[in-house]
C-alpha positions as CSV (number, residue, x, y, z in Angstrom):
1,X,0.0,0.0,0.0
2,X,1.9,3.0,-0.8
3,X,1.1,7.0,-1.4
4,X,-2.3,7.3,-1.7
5,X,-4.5,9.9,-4.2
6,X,-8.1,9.5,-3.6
7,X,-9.9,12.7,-2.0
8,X,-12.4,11.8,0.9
9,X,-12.3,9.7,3.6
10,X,-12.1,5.4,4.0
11,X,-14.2,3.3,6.3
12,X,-12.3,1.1,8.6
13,X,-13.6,-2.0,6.1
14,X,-12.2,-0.3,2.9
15,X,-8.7,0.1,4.9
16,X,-8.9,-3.0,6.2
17,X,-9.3,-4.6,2.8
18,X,-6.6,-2.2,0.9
19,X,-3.7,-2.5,4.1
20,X,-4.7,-6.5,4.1
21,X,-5.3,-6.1,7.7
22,X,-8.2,-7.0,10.2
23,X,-10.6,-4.3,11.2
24,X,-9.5,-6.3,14.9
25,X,-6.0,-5.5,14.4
26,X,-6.8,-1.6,13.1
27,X,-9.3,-1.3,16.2
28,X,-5.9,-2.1,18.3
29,X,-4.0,0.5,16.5
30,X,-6.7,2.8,17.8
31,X,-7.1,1.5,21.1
32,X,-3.3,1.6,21.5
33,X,-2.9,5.5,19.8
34,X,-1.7,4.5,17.1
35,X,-3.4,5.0,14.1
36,X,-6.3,7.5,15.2
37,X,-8.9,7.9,12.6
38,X,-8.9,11.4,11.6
39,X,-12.9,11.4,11.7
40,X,-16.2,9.6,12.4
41,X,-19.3,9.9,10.9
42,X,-22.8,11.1,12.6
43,X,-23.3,7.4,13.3
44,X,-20.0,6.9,14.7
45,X,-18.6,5.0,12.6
46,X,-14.8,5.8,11.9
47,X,-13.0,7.8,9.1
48,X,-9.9,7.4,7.9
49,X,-8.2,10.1,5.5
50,X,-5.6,9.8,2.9
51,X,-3.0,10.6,5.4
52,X,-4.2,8.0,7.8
53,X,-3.4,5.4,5.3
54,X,0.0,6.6,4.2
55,X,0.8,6.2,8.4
56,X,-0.8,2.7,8.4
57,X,1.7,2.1,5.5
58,X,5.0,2.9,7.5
59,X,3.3,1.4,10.5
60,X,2.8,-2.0,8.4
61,X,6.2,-1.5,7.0
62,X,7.8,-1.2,10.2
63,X,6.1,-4.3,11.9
64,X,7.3,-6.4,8.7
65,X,10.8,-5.9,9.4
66,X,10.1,-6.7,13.5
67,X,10.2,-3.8,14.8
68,X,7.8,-3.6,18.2
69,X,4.6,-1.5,18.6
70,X,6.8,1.3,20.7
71,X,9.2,1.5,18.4
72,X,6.7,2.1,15.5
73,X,5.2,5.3,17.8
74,X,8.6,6.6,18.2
75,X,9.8,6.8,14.9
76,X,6.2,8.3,13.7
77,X,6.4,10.7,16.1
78,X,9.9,11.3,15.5
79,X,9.6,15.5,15.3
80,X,12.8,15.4,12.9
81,X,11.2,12.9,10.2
82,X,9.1,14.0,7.4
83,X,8.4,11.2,4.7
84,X,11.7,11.9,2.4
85,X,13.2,10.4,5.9
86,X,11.0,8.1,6.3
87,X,11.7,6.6,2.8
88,X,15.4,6.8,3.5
89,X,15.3,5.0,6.3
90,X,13.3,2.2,5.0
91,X,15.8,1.7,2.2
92,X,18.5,1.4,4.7
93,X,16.5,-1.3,6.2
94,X,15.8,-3.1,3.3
95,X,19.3,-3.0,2.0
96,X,20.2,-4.5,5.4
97,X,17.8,-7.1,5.2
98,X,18.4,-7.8,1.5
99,X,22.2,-8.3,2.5
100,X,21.6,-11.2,5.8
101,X,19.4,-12.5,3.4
102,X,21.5,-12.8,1.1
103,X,24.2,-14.1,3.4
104,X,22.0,-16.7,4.6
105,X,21.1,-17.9,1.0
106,X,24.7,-17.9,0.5
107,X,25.5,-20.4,3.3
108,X,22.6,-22.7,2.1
109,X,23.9,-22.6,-1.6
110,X,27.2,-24.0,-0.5
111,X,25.8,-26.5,2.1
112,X,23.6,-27.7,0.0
113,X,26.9,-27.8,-3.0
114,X,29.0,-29.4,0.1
115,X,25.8,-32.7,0.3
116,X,25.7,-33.0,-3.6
117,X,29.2,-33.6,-4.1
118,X,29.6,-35.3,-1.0
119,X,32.7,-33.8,0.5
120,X,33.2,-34.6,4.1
121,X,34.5,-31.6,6.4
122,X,34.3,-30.8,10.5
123,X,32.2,-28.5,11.5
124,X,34.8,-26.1,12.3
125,X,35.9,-26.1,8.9
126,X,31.9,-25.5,7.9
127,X,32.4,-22.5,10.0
128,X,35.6,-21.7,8.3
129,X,34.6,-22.1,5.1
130,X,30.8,-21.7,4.8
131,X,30.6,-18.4,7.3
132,X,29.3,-17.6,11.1
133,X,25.8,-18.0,9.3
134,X,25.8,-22.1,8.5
135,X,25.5,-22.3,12.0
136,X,22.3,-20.7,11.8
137,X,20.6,-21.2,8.8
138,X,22.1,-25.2,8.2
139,X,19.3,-28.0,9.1
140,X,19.6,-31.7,8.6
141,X,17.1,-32.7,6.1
142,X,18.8,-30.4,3.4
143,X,21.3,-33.8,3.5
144,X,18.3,-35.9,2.7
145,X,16.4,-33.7,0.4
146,X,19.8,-32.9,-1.3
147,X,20.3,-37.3,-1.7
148,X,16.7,-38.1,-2.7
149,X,16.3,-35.3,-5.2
150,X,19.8,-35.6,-7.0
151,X,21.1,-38.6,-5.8
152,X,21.2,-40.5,-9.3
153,X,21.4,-37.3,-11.4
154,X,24.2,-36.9,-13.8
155,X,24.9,-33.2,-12.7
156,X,25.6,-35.3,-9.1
157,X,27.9,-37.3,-10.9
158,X,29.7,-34.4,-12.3
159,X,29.9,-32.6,-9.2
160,X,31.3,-35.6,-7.4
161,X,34.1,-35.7,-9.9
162,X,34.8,-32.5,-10.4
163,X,35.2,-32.0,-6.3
164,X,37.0,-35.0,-6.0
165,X,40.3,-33.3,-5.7
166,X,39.5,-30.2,-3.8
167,X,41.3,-29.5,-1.1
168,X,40.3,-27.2,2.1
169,X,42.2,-24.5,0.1
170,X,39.9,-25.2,-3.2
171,X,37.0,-25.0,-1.0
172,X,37.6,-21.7,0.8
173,X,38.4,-20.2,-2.9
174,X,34.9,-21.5,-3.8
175,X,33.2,-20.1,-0.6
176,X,34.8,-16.6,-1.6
177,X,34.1,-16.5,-5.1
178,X,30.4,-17.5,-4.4
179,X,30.0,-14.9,-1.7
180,X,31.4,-12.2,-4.5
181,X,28.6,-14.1,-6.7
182,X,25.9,-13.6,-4.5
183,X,27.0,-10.0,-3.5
184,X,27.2,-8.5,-7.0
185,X,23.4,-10.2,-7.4
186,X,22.1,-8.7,-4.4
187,X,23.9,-5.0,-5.9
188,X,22.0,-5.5,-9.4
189,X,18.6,-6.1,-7.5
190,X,19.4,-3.2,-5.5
191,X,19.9,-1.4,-8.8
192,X,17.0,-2.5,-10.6
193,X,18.3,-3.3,-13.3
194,X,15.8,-4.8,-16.2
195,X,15.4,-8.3,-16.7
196,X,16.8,-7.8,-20.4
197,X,19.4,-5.4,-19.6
198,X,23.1,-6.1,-20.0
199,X,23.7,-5.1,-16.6
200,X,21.4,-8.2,-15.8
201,X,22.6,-11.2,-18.8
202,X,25.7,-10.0,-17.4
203,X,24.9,-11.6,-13.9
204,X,23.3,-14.5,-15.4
205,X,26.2,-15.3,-17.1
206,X,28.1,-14.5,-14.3
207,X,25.6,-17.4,-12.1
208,X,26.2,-20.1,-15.1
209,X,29.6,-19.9,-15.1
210,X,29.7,-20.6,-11.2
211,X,27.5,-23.3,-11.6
212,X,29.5,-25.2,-14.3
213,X,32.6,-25.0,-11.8
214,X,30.9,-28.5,-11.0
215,X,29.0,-29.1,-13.2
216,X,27.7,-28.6,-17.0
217,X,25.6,-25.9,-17.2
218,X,23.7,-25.3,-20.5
């Protein structure tokens, strides 16, 4: 739900549907002086303006990213802030997120490259190689999945092969150049680059070319 255009005023049902909330949960904001409607009509009945919904956007925004209820208030009420701010600051907080998420996906790309070829390290050397976030984001049935799904597959095969002489050393290069992988994908999506853009074929050809370090990759 972003900036909003229409002239007049919403019932709690029409925000309720537009924010994908619950009048329950919107009732709370109320309750709780958070999002006040701006009016009520003769019956009652509340009003919400145009600048009611752009709050309930940042509040929604806010609570997606974790932030708790007396957090939200603070920031909104943040004399300072005016919406350019508030914009900034949710960039920041994407990019942050984008890049632990990206992290994260990182650590399961490799773990999940470590069970398909089949190498057999220590966990300490996991941690050496894979980064501080295996620990967190590693769970057993990826081994499984990763046996039952490719198991017999001739990209397995290759893998295998191609990993076969890998040392610690040859790992730890890997680990490095697929973080750098993963890093300049998660700088394109910041960029928005088009989907037929160079800036973007260049990155897919970038991913193939990582992938056919073990195996073919058409």
């Amino acid at each position: 739900m972003g900036g909003t255009t229409r002239v007049g005023t919403y019932s709690i049902g029409e925000v309720a549907r537009l924010a994908g909330v619950t009048v329950r949960t919107l009732h709370h904001y109320g309750e709780i002086g958070l999002l006040a409607p701006s009016g009520r009509t003769s019956a009652g009945y509340r009003q919400y303006s145009a600048a009611d919904l752009d709050r309930l956007s940042r509040i929604l925004f806010y609570r997606e990213l974790g932030f708790p209820i007396d957090r939200i208030a603070a920031l909104l009420e943040d004399p300072a802030a005016d919406p350019v701010d508030h914009l900034r600051r949710q960039r920041e907080l994407l990019t942050e997120r984008l890049r632990r998420t990206a992290a994260m996906l990182a650590a399961v790309n490799k773990e999940l490259e470590a069970q398909m070829t089949g190498i057999t390290l220590t966990s300490e050397e996991k941690l050496e190689i894979f980064g501080a976030s295996y620990g967190a984001s590693y769970k057993e049935e990826w081994e499984t999945e990763a046996e039952e799904r490719w198991g017999d597959t001739d990209a397995r095969k290759q893998s295998r092969a191609r990993s076969a002489a890998f040392t610690k050393d040859d790992w730890v290069r890997y680990g490095a150049e697929t973080d750098a992988l993963h890093a300049k994908l998660v700088a394109g999506f910041g960029a928005g680059y088009g989907p037929e853009s160079a800036e973007a074929m260049a990155l897919v050809e970038a991913h193939r070319q990582w992938v056919s370090l073990m195996w073919d990759c058409g």
